[in-house]
ROSE-4610 file (N, C-alpha, C; in Angstrom, 1 decimal, always signed):
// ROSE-4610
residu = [X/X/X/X/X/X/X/X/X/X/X/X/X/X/X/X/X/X/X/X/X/X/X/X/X/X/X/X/X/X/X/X/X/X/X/X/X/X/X/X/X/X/X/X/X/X/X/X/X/X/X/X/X/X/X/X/X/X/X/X/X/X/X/X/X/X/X/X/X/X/X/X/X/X/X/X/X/X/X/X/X/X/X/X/X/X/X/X/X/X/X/X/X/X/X/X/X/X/X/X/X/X/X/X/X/X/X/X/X/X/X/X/X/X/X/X/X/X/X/X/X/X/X/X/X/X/X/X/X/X/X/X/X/X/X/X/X/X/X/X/X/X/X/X/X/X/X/X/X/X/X/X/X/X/X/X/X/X/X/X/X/X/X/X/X/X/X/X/X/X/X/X/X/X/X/X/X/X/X/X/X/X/X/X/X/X/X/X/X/X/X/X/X/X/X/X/X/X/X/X/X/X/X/X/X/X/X/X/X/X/X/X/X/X/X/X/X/X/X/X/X/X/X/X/X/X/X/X/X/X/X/X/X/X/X/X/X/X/X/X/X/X/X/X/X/X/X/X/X/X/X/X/X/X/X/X/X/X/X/X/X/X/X/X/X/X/X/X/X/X/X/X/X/X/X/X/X/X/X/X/X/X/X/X/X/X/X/X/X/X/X/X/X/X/X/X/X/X/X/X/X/X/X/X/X/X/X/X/X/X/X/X/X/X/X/X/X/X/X/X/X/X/X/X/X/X/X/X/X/X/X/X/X/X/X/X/X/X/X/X/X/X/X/X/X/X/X/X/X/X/X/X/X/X/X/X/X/X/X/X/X/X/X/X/X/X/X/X/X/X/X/X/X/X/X/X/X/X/X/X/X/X/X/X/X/X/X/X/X/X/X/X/X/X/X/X/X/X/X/X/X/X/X/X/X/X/X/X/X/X/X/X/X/X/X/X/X/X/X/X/X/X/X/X/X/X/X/X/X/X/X/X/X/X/X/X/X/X/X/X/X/X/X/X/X/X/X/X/X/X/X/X/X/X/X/X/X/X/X/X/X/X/X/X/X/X/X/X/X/X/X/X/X/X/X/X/X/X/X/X/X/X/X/X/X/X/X/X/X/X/X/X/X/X/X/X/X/X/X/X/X/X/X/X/X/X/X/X/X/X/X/X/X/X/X/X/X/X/X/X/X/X/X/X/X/X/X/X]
num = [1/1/1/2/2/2/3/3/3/4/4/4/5/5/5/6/6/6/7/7/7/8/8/8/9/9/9/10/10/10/11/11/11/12/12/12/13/13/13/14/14/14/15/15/15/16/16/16/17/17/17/18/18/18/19/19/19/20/20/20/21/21/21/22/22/22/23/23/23/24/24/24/25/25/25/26/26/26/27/27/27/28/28/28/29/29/29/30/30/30/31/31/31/32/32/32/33/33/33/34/34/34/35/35/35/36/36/36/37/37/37/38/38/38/39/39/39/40/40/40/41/41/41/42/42/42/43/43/43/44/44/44/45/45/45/46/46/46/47/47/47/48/48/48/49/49/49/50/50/50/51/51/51/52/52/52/53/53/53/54/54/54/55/55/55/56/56/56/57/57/57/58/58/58/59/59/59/60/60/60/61/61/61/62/62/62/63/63/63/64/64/64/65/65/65/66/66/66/67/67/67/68/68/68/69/69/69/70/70/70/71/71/71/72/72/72/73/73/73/74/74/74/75/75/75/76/76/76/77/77/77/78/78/78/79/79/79/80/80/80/81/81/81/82/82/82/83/83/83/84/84/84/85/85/85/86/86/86/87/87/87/88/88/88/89/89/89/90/90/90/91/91/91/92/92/92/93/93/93/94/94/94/95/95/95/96/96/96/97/97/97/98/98/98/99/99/99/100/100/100/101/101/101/102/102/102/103/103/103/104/104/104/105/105/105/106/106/106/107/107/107/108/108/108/109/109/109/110/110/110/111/111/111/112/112/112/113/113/113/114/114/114/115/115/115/116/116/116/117/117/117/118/118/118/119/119/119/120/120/120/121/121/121/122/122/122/123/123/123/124/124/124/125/125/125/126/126/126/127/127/127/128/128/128/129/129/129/130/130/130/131/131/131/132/132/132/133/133/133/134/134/134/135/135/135/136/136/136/137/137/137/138/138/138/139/139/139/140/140/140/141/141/141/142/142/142/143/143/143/144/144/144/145/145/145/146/146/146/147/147/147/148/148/148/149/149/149/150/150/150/151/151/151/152/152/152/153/153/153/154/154/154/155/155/155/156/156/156/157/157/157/158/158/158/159/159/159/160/160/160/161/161/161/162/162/162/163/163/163/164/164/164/165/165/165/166/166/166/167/167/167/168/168/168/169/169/169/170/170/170/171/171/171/172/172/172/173/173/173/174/174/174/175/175/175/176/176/176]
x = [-53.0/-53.3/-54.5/-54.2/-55.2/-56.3/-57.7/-58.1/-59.7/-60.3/-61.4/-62.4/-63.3/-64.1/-65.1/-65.4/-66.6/-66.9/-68.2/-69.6/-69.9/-69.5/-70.0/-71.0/-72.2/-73.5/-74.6/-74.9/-75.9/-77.0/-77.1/-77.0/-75.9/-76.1/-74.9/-75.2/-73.7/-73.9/-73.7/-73.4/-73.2/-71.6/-70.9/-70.0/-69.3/-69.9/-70.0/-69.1/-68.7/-67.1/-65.8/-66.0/-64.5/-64.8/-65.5/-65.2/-64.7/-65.0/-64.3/-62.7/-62.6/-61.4/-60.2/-61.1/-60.0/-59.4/-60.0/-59.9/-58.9/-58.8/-58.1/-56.8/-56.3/-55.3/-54.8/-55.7/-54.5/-54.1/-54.9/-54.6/-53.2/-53.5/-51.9/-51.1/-51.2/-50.3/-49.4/-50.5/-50.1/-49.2/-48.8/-48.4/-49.1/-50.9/-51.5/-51.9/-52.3/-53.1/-54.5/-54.3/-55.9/-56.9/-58.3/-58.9/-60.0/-60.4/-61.6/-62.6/-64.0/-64.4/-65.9/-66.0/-67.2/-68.7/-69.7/-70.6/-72.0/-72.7/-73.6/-74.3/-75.8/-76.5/-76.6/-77.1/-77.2/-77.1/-77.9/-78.5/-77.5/-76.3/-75.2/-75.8/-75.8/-76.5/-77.6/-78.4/-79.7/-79.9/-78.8/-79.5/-78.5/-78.8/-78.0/-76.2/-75.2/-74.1/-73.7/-72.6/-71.7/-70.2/-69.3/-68.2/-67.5/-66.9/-66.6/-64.7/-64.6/-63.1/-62.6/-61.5/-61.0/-59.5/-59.4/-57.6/-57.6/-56.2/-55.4/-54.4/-53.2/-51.9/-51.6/-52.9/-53.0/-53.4/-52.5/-52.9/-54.6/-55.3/-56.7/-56.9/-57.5/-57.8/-59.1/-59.8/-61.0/-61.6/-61.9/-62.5/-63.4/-64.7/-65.5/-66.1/-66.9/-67.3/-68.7/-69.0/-69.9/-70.6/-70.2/-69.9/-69.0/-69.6/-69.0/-68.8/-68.0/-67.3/-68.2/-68.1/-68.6/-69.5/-70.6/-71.4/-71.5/-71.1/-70.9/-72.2/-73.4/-74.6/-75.5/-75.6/-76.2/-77.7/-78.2/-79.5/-80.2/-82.0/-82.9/-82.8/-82.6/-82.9/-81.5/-80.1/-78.8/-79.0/-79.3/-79.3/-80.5/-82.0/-82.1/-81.7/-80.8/-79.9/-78.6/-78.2/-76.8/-76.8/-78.2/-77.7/-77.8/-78.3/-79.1/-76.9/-76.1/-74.7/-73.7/-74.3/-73.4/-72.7/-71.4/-71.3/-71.7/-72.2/-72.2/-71.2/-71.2/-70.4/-70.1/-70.8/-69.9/-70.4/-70.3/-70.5/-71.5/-72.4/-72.9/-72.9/-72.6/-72.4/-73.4/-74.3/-75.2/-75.6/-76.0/-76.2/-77.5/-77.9/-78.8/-79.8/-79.4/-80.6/-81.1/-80.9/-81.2/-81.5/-81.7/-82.2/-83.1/-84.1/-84.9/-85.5/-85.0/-85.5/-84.7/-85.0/-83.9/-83.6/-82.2/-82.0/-82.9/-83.4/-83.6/-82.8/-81.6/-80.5/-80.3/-79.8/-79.2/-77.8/-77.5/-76.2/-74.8/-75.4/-73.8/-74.1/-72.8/-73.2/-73.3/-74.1/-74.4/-74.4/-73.4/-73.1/-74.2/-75.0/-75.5/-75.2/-75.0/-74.1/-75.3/-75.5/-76.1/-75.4/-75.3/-73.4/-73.8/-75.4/-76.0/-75.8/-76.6/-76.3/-74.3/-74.0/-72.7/-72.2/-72.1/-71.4/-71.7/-73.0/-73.9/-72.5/-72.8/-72.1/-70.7/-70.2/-69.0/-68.7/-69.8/-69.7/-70.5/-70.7/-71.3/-71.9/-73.0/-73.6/-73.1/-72.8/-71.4/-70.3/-70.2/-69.0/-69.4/-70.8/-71.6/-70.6/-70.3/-69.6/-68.0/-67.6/-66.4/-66.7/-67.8/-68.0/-68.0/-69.0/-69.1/-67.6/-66.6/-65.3/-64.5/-64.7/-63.8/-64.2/-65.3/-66.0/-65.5/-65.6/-65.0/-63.8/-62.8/-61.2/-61.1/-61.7/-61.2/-62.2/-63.0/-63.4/-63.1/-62.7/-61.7/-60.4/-60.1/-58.4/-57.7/-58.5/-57.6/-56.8/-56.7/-55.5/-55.4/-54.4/-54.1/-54.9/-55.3/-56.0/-55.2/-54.1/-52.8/-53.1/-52.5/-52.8/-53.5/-54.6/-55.8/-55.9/-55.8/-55.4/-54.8/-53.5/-52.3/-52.7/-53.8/-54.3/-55.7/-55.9/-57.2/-56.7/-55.0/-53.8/-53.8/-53.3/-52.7/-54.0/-54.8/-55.5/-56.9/-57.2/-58.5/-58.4/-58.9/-59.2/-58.3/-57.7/-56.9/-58.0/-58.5/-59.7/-61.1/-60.7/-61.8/-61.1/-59.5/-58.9/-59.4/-59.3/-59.5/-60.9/-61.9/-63.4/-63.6/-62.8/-62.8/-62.0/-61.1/-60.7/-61.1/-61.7/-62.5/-63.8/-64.1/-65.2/-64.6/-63.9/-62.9/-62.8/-62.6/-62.7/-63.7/-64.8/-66.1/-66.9/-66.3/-66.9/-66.3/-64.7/-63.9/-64.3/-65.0/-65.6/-66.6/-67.4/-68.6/-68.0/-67.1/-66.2/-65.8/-65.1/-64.3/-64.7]
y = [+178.1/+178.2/+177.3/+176.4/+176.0/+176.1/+176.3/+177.2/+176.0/+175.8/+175.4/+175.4/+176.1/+176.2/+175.0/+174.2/+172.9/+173.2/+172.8/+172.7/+171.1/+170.1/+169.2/+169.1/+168.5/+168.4/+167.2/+167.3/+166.1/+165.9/+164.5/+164.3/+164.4/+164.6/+163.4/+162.5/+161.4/+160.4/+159.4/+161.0/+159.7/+159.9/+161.1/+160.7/+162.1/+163.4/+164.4/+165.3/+165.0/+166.0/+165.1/+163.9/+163.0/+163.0/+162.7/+163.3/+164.6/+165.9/+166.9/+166.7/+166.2/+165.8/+165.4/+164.1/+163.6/+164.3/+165.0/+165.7/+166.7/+167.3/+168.8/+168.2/+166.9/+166.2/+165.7/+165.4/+165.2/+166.6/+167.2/+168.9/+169.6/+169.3/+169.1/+168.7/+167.3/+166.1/+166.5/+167.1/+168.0/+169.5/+169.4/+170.8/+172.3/+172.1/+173.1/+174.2/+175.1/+175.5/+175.6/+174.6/+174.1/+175.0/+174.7/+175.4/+174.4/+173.6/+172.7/+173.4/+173.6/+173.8/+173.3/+172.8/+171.5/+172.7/+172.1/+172.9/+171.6/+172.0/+170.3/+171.4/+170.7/+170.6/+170.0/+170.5/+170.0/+168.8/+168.4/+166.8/+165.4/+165.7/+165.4/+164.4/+162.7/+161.9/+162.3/+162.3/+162.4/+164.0/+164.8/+166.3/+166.4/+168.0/+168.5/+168.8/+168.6/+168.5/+168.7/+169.9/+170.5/+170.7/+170.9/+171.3/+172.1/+173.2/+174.1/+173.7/+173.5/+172.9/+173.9/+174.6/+175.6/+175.0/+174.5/+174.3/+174.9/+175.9/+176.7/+177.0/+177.1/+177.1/+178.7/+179.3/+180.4/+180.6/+181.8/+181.5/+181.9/+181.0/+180.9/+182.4/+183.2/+184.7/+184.3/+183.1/+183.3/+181.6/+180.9/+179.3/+179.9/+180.6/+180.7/+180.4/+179.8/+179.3/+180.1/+181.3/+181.2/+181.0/+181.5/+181.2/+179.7/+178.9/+177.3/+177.3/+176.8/+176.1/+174.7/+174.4/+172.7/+172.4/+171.5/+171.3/+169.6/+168.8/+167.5/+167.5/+167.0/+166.7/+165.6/+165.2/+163.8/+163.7/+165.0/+164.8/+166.3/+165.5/+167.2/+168.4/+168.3/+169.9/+170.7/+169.9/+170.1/+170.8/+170.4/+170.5/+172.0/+171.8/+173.2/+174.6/+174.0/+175.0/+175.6/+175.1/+175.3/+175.4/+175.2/+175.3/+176.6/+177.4/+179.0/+179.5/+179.5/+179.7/+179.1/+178.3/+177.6/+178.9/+179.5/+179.9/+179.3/+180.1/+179.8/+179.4/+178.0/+176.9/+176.2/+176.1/+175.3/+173.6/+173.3/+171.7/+170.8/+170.2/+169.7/+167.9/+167.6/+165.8/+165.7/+164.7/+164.2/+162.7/+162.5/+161.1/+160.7/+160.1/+160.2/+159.1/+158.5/+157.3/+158.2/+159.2/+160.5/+161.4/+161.9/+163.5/+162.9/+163.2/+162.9/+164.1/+165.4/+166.3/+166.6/+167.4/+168.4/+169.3/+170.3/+171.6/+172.2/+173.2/+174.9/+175.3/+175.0/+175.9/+175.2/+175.7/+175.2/+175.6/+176.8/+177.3/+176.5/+175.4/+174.3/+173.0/+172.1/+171.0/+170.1/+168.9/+168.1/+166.9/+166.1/+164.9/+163.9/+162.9/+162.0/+160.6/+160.2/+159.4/+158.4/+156.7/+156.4/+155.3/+156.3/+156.5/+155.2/+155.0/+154.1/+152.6/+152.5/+151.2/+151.0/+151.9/+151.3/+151.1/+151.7/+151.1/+150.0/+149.8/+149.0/+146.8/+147.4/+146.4/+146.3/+147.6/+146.9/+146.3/+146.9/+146.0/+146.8/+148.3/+148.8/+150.0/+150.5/+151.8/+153.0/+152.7/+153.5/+154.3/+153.4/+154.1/+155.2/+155.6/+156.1/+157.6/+158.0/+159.3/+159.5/+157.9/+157.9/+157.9/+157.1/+157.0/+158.4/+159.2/+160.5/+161.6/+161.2/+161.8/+161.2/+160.1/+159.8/+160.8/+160.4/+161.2/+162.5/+163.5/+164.6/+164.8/+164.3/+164.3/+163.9/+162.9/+162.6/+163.6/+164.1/+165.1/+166.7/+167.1/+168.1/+167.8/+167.5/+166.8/+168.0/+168.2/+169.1/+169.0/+167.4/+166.9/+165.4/+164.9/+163.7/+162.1/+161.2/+160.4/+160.1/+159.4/+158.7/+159.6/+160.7/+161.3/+161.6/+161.9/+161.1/+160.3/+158.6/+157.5/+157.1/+157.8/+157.8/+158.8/+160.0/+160.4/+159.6/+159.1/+157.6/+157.0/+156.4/+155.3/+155.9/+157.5/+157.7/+158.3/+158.7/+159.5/+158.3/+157.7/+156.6/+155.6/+154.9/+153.5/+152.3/+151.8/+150.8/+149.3/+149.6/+148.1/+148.8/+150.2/+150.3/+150.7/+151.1/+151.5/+150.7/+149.3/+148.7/+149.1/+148.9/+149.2/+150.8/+151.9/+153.3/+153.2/+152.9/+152.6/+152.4/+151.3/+150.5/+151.9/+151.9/+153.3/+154.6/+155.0/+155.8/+155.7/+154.4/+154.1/+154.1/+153.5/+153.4/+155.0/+156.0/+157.3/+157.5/+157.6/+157.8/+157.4/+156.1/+155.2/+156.3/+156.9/+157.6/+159.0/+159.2/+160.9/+160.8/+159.1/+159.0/+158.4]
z = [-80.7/-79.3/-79.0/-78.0/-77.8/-76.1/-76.4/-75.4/-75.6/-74.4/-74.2/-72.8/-73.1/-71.6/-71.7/-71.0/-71.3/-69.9/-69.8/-68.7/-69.2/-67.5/-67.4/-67.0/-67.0/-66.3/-66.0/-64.8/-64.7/-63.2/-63.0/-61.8/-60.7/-59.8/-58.6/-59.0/-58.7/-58.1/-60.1/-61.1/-62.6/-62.7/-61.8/-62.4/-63.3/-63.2/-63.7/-63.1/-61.8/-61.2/-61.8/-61.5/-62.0/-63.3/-64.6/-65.7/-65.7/-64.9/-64.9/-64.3/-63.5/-62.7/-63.6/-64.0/-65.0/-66.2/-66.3/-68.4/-67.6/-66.3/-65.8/-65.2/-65.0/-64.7/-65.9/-66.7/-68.3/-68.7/-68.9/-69.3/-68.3/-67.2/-66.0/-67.2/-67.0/-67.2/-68.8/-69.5/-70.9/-71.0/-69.9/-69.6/-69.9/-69.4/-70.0/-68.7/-68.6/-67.7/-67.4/-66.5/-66.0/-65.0/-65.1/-63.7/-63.7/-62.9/-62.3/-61.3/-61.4/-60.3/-60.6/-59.6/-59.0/-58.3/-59.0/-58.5/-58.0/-57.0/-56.8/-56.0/-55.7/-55.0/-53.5/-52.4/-51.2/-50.9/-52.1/-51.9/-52.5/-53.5/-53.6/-55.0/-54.0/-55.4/-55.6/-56.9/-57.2/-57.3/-56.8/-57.3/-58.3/-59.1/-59.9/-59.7/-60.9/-60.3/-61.6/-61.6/-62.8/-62.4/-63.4/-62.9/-64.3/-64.0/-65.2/-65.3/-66.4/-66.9/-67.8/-67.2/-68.8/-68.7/-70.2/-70.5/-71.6/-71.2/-72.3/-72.0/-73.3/-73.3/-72.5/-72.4/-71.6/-70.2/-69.7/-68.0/-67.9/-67.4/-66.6/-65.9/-66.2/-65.4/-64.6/-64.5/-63.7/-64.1/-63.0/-63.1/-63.3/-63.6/-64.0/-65.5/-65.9/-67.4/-67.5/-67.9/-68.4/-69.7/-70.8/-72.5/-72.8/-72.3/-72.7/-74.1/-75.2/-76.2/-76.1/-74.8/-74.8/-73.7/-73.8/-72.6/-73.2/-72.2/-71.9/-70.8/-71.2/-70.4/-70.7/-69.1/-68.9/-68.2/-68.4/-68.0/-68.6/-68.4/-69.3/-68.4/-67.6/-66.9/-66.7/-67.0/-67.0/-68.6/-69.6/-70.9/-70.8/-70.1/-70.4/-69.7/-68.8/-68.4/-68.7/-69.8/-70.1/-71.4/-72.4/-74.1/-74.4/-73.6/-74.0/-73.9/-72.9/-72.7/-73.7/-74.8/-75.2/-76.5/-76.9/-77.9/-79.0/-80.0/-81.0/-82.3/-82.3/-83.0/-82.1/-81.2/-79.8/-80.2/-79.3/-79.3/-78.0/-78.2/-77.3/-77.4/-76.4/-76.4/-75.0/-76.1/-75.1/-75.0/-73.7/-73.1/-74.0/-75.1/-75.9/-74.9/-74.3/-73.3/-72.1/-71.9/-70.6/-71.0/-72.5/-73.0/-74.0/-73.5/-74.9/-75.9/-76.0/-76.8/-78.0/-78.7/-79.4/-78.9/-79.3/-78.7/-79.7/-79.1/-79.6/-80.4/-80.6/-81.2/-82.6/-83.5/-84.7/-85.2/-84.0/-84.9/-83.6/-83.3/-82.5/-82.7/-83.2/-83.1/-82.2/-82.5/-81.7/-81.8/-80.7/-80.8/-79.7/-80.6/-79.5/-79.1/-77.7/-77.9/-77.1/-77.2/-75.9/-75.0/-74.5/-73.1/-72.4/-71.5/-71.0/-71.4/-72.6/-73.2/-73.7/-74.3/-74.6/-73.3/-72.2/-70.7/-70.0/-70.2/-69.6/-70.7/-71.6/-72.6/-72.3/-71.7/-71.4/-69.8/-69.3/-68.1/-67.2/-67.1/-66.0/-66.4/-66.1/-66.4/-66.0/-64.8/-64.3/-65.0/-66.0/-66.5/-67.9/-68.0/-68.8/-69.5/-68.0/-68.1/-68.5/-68.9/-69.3/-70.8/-71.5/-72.7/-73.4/-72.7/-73.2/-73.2/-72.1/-72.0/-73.3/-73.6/-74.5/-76.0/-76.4/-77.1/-77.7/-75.7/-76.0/-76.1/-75.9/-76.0/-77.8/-78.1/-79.6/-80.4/-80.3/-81.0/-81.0/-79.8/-79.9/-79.5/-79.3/-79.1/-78.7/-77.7/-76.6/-75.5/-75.2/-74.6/-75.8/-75.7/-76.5/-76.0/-76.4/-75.4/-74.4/-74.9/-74.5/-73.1/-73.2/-71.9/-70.8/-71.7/-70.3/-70.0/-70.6/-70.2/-69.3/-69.1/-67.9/-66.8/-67.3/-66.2/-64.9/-66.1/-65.6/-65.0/-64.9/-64.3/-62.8/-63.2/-62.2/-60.8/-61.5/-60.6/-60.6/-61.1/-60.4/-59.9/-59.6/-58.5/-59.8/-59.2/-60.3/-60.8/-59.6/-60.4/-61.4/-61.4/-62.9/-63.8/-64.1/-64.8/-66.0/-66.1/-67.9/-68.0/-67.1/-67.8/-68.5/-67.7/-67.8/-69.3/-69.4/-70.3/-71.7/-71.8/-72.8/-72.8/-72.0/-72.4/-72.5/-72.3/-73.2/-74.7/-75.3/-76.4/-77.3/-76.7/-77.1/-77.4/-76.8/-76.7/-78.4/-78.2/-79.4/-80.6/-80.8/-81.8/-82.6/-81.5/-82.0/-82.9/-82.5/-83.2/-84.6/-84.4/-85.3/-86.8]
């Protein structure tokens, strides 16, 4: 059975609902049962902005995440808000060019990625938040890439599809 609650987190405006978006349209696309839900600040870009993703081959009793398996975070005040919730063995993947501390914690592991510079090389900084998705899909492999891929096709803007793409891969590099 496969079952996963992840907490996306960041700013507005990096990119932190459509990495949620996307991973809950492959998980669709996988025949799983999905729940998305997008949480932001007033202020939209430039404030705080999360979104809670659960896929399992089981029906969803509540979009709510509080006990995350996984927190996908792209900034410090997202990260000291969310590692205290993280279960224990969970997983944390971080934008290593945006967090500069250690966690507190020792009993989950932790992936550092620096999402910035590798997007920045493939063409845009922008795509920071796709590096870190790729990341997370090949290191828990809770939807297949292939699949998110075709969810990237179908559900984003078609002139970023190769850049999203190619950072997709680059995330994957770091897992593997």
């Amino acid at each position: 059975m496969a079952s996963q609650e992840i907490i996306f987190a960041g700013f507005g405006g990096q990119g932190i609902l459509s990495m949620g978006k996307f991973l809950a349209y492959a998980g669709m696309d996988a025949n799983m049962n999905v729940s998305w839900l997008p949480s932001y600040g007033p202020e939209m870009r430039g404030g705080t902005a999360n979104c809670s993703v659960i896929i399992s081959d089981d029906l969803v009793g509540s979009p709510i995440v509080t006990d995350p398996k996984t927190l996908v975070v792209m900034n410090r005040p997202s990260l000291d808000k969310f590692e205290e919730h993280i279960v224990s063995g969970g997983l944390v993947i971080i934008d290593s060019n945006l967090i500069d501390r250690e966690l507190t914690r020792d009993d989950i592991e932790v992936i550092r990625i620096p999402a910035q510079e590798e997007a920045a090389k493939i063409g845009s900084s922008k795509i920071a938040n796709m590096v870190l998705l790729g990341a997370l899909v090949e290191k828990t492999k809770i939807v297949p890439m292939e699949v998110l891929i075709e969810a990237l096709r179908a559900h984003g803007k078609e002139k970023f599809f190769e850049v999203n793409k190619a950072a997709l891969a680059k995330g994957a590099e770091y897992v593997k």
